[in-house]
LUMGUKOL-96197 format. One line per 5 residues: for each residue z, x, y of N, C-alpha, C. Coordinates in Angstrom, 1 decimal. Each point is the difference from the previous one (the first is absolute). Last residue first. Layout:
N
Z,X,Y,Z,X,Y,Z,X,Y; ...
//
This chain:
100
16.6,-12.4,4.6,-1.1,0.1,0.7,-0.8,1.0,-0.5; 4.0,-2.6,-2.2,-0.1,0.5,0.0,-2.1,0.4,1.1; 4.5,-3.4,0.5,-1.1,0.7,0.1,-0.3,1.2,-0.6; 5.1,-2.9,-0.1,-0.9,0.7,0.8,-1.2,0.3,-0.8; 4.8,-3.5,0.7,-1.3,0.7,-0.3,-0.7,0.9,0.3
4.5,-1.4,0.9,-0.3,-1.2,-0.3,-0.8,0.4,-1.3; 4.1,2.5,2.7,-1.7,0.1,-0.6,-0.1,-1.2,-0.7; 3.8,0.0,3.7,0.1,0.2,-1.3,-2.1,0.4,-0.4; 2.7,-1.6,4.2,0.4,1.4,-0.2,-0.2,0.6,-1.6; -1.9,-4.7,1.8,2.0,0.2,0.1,0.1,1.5,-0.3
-4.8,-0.1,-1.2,0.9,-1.0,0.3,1.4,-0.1,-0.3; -4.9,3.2,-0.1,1.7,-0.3,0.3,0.4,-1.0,0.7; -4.5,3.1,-2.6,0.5,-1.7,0.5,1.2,0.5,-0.3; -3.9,3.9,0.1,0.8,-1.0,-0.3,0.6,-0.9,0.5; -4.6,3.1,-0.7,0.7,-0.9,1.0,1.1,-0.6,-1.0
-3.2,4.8,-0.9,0.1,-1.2,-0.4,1.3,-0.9,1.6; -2.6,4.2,0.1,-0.6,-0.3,-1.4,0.9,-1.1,-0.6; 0.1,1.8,4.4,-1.3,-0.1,0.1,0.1,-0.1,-1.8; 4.0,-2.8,2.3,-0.4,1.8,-0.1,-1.6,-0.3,-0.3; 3.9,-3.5,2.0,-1.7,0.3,0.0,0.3,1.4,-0.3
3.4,-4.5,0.2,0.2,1.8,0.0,-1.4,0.6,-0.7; 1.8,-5.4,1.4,-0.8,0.7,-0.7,0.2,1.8,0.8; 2.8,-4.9,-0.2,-0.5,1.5,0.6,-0.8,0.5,-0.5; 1.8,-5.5,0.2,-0.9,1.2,-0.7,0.8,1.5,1.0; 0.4,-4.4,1.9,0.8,0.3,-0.4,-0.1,1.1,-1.1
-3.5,-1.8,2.6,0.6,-1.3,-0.8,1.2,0.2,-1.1; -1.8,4.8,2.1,-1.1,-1.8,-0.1,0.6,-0.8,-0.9; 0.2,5.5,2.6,0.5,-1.2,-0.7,-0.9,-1.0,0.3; -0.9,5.5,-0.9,-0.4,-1.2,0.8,1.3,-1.2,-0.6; -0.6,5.9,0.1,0.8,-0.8,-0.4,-0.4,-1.5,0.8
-2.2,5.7,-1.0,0.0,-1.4,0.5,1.0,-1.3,-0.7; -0.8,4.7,-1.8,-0.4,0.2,1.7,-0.3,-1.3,0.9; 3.9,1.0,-4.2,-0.6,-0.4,0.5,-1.0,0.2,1.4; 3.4,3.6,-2.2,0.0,-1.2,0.6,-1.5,-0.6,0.1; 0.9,2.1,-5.0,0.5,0.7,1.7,0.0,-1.6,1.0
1.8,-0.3,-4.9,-1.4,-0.1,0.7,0.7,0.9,0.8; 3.2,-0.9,-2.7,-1.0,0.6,-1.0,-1.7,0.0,1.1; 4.6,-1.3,1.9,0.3,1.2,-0.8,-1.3,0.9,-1.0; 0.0,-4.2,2.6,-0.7,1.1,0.9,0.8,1.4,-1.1; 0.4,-4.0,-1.7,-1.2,-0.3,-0.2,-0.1,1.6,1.0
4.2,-2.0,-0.3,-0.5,1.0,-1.1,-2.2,0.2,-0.3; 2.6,-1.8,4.1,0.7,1.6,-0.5,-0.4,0.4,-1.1; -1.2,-4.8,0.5,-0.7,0.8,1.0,0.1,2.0,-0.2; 1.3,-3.4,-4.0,0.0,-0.1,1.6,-0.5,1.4,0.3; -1.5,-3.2,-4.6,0.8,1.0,0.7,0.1,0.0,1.8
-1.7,-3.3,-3.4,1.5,0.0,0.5,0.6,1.3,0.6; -4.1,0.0,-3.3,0.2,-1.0,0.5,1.4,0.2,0.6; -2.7,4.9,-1.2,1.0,-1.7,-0.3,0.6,-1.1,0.5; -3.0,5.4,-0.5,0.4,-1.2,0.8,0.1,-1.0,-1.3; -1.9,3.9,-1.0,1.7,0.5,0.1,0.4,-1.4,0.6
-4.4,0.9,-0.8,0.3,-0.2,-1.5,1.6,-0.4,0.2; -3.0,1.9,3.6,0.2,-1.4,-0.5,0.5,-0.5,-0.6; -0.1,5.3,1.4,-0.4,-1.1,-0.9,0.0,-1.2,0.0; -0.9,3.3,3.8,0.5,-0.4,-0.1,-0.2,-0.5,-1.3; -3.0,1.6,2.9,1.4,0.8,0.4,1.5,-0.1,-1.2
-6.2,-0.3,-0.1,1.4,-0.8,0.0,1.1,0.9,0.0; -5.2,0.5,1.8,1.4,0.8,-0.6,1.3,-0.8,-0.3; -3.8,-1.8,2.6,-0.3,0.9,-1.3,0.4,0.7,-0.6; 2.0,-2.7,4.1,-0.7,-0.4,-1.7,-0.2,0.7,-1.2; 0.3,1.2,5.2,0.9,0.6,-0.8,-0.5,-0.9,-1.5
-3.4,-0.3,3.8,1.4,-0.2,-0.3,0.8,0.3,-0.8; -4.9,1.3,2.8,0.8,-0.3,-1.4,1.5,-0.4,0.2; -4.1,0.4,4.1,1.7,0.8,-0.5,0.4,-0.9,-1.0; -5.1,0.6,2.0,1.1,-0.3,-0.6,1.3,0.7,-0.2; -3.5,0.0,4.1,0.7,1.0,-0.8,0.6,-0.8,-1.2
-4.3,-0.2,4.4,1.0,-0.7,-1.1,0.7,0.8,-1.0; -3.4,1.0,3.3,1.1,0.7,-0.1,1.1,-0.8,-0.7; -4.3,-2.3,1.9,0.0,1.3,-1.1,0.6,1.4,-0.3; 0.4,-5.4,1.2,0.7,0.7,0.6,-0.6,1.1,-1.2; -2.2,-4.9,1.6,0.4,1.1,-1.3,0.5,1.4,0.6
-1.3,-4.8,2.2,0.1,1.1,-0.1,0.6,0.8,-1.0; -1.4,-5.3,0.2,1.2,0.8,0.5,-0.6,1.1,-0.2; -2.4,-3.9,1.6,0.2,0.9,-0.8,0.7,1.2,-0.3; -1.0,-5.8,3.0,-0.1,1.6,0.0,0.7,1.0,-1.5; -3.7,-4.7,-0.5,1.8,0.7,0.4,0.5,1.1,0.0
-4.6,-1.4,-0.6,0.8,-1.2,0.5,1.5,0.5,0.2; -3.8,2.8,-1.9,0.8,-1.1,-1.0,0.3,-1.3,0.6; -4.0,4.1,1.2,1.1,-0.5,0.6,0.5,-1.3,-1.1; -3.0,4.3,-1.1,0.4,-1.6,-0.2,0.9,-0.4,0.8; -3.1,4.8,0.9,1.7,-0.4,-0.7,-0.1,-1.8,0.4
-4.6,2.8,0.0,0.9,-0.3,0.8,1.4,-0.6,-1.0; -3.3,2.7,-2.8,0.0,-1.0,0.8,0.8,-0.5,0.9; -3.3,4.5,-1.7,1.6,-0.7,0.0,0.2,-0.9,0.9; -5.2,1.2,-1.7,0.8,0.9,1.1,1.7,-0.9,-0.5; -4.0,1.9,-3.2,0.7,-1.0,0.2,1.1,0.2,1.2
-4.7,2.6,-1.7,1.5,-0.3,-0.2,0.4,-1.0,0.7; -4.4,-0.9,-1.6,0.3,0.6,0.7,1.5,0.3,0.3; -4.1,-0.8,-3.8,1.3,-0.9,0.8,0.1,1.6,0.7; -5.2,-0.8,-1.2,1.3,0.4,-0.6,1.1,-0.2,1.0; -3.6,-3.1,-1.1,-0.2,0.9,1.0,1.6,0.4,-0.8
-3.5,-2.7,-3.2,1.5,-0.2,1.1,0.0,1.4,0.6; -3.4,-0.5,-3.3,-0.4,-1.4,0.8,1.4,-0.3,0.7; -2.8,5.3,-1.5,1.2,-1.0,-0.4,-0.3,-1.5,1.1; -3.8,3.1,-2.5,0.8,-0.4,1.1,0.7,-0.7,-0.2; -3.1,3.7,-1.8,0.2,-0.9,-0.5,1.1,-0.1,1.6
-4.9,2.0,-2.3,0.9,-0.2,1.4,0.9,-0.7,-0.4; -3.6,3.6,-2.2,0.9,-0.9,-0.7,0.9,-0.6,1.3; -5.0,2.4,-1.3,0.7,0.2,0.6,1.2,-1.4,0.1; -4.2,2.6,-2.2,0.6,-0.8,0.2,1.2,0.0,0.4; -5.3,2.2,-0.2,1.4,0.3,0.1,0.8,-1.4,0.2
//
């Protein structure tokens, strides 16, 4: 009778236990897992672009925009922030604006 033995030459792997967390060196900010994005109006333009014109004022810029949800000055600038574009006023006049 013959008889056939055969044998493996590595012991079988053993699962794998999880490794302690890497400390980096610098504390780690925490991840809020109730984070909510809130979209900004953007995605919907309110508004054509098409209608703006160098030199217009202010009254006539809010005749065709809603109000602004942010207004910043800088170095005499205004800038008037919507979520789909930023425009420039200088002296009470449209300088430029952004399409965002």
């Amino acid at each position: 009778m013959l008889a056939l033995v055969l044998a493996c030459a590595t012991p079988p792997e053993e699962p794998e236990t999880p490794a302690a967390p890497v400390d980096p060196g610098w504390p780690m900010r925490q991840i809020d897992a109730e984070f909510n994005v809130e979209l900004a109006e953007p995605f919907v333009r309110l508004v054509d672009l098409s209608r703006l014109r160098i030199g217009m004022t202010k009254a006539e810029v809010l005749a065709l925009f809603p109000d602004p949800y942010e207004i910043r000055l800088r170095q005499g600038d205004e800038f008037w922030q919507y979520g789909f574009a930023e425009l420039i006023f200088r002296d009470g006049r449209l300088r430029d604006w952004f399409d965002l």
